[in-house]
C-alpha positions as CSV (number, residue, x, y, z in Angstrom):
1,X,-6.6,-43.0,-2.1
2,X,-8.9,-42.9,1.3
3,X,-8.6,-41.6,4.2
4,X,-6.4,-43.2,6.7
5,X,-6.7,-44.7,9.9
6,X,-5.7,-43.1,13.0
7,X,-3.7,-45.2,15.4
8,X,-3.9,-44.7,19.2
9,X,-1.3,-42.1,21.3
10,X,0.1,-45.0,23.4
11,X,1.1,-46.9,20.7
12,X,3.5,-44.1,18.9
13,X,6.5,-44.9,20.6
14,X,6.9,-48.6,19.3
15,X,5.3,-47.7,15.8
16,X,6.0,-44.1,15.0
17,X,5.2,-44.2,11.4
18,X,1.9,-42.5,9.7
19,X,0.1,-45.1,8.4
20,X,-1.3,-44.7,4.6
21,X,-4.3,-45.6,2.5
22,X,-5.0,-47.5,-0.7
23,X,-8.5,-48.4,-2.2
24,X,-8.2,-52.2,-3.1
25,X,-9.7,-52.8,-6.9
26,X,-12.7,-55.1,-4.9
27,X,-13.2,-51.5,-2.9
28,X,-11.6,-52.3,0.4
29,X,-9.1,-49.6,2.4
30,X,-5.8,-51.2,3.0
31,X,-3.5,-49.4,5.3
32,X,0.0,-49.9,4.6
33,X,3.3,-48.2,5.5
34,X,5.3,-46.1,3.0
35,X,9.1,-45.4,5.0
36,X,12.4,-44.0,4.0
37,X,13.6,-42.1,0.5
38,X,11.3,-41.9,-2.4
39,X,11.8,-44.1,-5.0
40,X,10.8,-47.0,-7.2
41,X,12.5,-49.3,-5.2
42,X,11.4,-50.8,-2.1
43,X,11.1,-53.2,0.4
44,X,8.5,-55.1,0.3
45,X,7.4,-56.6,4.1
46,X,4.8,-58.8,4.2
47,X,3.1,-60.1,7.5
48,X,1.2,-63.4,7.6
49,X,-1.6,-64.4,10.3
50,X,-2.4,-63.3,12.8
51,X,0.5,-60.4,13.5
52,X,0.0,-57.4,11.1
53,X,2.9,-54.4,9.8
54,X,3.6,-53.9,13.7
55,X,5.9,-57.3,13.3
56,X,8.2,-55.3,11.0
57,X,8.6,-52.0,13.3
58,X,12.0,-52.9,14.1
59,X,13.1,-53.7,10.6
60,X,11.8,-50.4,9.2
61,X,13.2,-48.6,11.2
62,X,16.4,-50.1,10.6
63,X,15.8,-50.0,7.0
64,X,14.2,-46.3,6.6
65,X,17.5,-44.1,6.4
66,X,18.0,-45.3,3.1
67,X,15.6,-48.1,1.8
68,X,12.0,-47.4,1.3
69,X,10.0,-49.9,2.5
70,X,6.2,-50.1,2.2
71,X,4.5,-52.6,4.5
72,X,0.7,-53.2,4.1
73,X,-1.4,-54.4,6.1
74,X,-3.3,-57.4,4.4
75,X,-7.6,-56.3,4.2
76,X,-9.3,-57.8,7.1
77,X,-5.8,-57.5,9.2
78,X,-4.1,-54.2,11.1
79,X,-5.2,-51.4,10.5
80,X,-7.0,-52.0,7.2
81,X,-10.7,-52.4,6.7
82,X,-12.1,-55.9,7.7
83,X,-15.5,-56.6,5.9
84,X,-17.2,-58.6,6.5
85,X,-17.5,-60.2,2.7
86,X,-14.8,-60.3,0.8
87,X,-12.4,-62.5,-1.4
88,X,-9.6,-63.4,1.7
89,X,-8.5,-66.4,-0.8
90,X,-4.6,-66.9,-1.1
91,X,-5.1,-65.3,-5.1
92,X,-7.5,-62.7,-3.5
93,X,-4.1,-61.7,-0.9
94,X,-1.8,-61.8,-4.0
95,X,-4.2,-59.6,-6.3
96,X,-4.0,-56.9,-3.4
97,X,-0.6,-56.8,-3.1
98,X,-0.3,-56.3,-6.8
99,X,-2.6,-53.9,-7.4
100,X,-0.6,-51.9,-4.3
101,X,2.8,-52.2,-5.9
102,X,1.3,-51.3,-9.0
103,X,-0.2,-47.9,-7.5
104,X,3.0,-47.0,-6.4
105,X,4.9,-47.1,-9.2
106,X,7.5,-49.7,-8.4
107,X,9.8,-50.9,-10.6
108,X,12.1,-53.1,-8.3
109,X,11.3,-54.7,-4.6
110,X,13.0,-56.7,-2.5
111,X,10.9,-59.2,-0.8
112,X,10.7,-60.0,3.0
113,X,8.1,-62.6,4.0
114,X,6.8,-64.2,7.0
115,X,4.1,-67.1,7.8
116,X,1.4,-66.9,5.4
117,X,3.1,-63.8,3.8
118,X,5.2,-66.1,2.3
119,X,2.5,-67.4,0.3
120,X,1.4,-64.3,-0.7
121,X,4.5,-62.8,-1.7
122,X,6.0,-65.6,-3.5
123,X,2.3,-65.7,-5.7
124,X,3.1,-61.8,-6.6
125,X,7.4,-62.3,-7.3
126,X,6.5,-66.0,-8.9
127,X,3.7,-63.3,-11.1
128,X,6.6,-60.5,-12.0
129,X,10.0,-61.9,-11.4
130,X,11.0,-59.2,-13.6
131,X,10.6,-57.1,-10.7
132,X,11.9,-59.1,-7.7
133,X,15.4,-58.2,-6.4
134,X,16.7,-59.4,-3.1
135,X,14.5,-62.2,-1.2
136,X,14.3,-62.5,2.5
137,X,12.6,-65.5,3.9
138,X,11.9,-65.8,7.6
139,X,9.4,-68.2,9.0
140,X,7.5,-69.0,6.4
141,X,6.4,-71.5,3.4
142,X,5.2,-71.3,-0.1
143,X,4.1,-74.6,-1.0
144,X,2.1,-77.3,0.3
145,X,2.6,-78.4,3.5
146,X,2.5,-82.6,5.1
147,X,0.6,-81.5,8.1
148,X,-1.4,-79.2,10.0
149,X,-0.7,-78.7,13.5
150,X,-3.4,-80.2,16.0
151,X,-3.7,-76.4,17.0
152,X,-4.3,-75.3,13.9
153,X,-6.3,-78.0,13.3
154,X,-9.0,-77.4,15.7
155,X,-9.3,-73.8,14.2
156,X,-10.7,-75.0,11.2
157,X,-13.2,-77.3,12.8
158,X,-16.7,-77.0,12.2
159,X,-18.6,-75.5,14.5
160,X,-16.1,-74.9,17.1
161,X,-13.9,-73.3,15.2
162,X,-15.4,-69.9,14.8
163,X,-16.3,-70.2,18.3
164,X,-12.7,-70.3,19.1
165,X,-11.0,-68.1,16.7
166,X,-13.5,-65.5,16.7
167,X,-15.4,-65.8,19.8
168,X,-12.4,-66.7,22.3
169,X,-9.8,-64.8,20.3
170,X,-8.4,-68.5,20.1
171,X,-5.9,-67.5,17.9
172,X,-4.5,-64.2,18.1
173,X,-4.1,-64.1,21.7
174,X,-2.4,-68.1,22.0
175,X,0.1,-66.5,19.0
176,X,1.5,-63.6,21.6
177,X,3.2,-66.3,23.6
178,X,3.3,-69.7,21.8
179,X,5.0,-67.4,18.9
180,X,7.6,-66.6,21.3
181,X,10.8,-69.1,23.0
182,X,13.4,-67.0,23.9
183,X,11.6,-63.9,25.9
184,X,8.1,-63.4,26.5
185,X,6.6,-60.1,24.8
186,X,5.9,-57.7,26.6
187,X,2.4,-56.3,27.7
188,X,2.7,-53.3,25.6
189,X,3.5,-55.1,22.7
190,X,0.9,-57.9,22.8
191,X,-1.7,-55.0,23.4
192,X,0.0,-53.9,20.1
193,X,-0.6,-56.8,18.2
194,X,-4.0,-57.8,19.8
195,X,-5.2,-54.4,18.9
196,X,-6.9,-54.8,15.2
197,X,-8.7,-58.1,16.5
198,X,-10.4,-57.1,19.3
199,X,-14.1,-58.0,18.5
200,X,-15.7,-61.2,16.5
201,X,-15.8,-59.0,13.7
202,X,-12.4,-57.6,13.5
203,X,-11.7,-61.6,13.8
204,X,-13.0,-62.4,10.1
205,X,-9.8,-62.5,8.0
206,X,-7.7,-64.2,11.4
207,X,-10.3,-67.0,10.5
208,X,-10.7,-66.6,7.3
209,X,-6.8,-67.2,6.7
210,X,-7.2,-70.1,9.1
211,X,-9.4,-71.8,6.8
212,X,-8.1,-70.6,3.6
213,X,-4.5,-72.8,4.2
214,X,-4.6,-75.9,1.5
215,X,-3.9,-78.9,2.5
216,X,-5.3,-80.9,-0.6
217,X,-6.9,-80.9,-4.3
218,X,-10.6,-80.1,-2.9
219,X,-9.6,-76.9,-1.5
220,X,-10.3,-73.7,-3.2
221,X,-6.8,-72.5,-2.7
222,X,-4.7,-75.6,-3.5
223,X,-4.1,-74.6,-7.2
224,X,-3.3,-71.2,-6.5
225,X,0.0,-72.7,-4.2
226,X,0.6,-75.5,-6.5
227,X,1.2,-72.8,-8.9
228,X,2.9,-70.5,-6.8
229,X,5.1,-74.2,-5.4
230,X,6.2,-75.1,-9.5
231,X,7.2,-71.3,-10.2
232,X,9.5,-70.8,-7.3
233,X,12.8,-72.0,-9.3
234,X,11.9,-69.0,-11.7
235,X,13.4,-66.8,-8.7
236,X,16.7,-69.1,-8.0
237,X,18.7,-66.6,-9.6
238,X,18.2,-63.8,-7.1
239,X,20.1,-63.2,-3.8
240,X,18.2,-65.0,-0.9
241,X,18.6,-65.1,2.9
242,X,16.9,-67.6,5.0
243,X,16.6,-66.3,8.6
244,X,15.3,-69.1,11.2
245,X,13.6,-69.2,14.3
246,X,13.9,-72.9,15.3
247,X,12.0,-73.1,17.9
248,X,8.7,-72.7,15.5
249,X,5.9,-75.0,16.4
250,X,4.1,-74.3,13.1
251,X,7.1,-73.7,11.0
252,X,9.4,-76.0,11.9
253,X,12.4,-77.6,10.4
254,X,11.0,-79.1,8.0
255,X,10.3,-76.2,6.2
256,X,13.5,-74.6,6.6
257,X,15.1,-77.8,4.6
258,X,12.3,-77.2,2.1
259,X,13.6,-73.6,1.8
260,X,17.1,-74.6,1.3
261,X,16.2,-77.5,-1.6
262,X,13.9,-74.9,-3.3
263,X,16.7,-72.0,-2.9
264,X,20.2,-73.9,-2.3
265,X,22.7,-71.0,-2.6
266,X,20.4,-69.1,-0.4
267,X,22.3,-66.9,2.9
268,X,20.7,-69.2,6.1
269,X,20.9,-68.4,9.4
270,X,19.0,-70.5,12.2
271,X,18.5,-69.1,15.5
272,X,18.3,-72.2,18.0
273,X,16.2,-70.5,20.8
274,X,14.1,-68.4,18.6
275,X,10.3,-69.1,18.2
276,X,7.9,-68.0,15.0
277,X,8.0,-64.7,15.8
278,X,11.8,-64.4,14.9
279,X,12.2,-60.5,15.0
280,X,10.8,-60.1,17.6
281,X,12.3,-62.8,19.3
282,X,15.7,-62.5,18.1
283,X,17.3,-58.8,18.4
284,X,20.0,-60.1,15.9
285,X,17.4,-61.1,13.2
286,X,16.7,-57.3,12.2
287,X,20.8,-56.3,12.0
288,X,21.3,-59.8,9.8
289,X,18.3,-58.7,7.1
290,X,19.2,-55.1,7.1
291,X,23.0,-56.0,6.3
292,X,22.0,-58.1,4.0
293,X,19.5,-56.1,2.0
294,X,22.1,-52.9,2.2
295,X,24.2,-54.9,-0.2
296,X,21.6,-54.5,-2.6
């Protein structure tokens, strides 16, 4: 274990937790959240690009009474080291999150995913299904995808798309209202979530995750979700709720009906006004998840 990181007075009152530390195997500090009774069961939150644990405040805390639930921060996101070298690959991602669970001792979690988190989760329960319990998917995909939005798109481009993501904060600070439909967040919490990526080099793993989605045979990750895609139906056994923001301009329905061929006796529910940022956007989100993973 190292040291953790201290997080600022004014931001307490929306994420009153004491953040924790873990030493990655590839020598990284990964802060990550450790809530509610001991024991080697837990919920397992996973944030995708570019929010960080902050997304699941509201969650925890409705969890915590009587779940554990540990919520890391992925390395280069939060409040986790961000070097400026390191493996930010999609079997990197899932290699931390192992090597986490396995330092904690876990026998069981219950898996809650979101954006790119889905990914990443899915390549650690599709690894040890043995260990998975009840699966939460909100917002998310993991398997290849037809398209890349034009937004997305011009991330990635060479050239201008460091410039953008790293130099304008071209991605983080467009996600704190495009993310949103229903209400606009409010300036306390996009300061909250722009926190962590507030120079170009706390911008390296926004980017890095940017460029590290597949969308064919020539990129580096592309195996790693084709895997991760034909080992999903290992999991089709386990209780699964699908909760939906619909008005997603990344995630969109698409990938909700993909969710529901991969997982058909899944739990759905679709919220018509909600954007990609479905907790936050959707009050009723959090009490749907938590009485769902209560009947666990």
């Amino acid at each position: 274990m190292v040291a953790a990181t201290e997080i600022p007075s004014w931001l307490h009152a929306m994420y009153p937790f004491a953040p924790r530390s873990f030493g990655t195997p590839r020598g990284a500090r990964m802060s990550y959240l450790d809530e509610g009774p001991r024991a080697d069961e837990a919920v397992l939150l996973l944030h995708g690009n570019p929010t960080w644990s902050f997304y699941y405040r509201n969650l925890i805390r409705a969890l915590a009474p009587d779940r554990r639930c540990v919520a890391p921060d992925h390395i280069g996101m939060g409040l986790s080291d961000k070097p400026a070298r390191y493996d930010y690959s999609l079997a990197g991602r899932v290699a931390d999150v192992e090597a986490l669970v396995r330092s904690l001792g876990l026998r069981k979690v219950h898996l809650v995913v979101h954006d790119w988190g889905g990914a990443i989760g899915f390549g650690y329960a599709t690894r040890h299904p043995e260990s998975i319990g009840r699966i939460v998917v909100t917002n998310t995909a993991a398997f290849a995808s037809p398209h890349l939005p034009r937004r997305i798109a011009l991330c990635r481009a060479p050239g201008i798309g460091s410039f953008l993501v790293r130099g304008l904060n071209g991605f983080a600070w467009p996600a704190t209202r495009m993310a949103m439909h229903a209400r606009a967040l409010s300036p306390a919490e996009r300061r909250a979530y722009l926190l962590p990526y507030d120079s170009w080099a706390h911008r390296v793993a926004v980017e890095a995750f940017v460029r590290d989605i597949p969308m064919g045979p020539g990129h580096p990750s592309w195996t790693t979700l084709q895997e991760i895609e034909a080992s999903l139906p290992c999991l089709r056994d386990r209780a699964a709720l699908v909760v939906w923001g619909r008005r997603d301009f990344c995630f969109h329905d698409w990938f909700l009906q993909r969710w529901q061929e991969v997982y058909p006796h899944a739990e759905v529910t679709a919220f018509a006004d909600a954007g990609h940022y479905v907790l936050e956007d959707e009050p009723a989100a959090v009490g749907r998840i938590t009485e769902f993973l209560r009947r666990a």
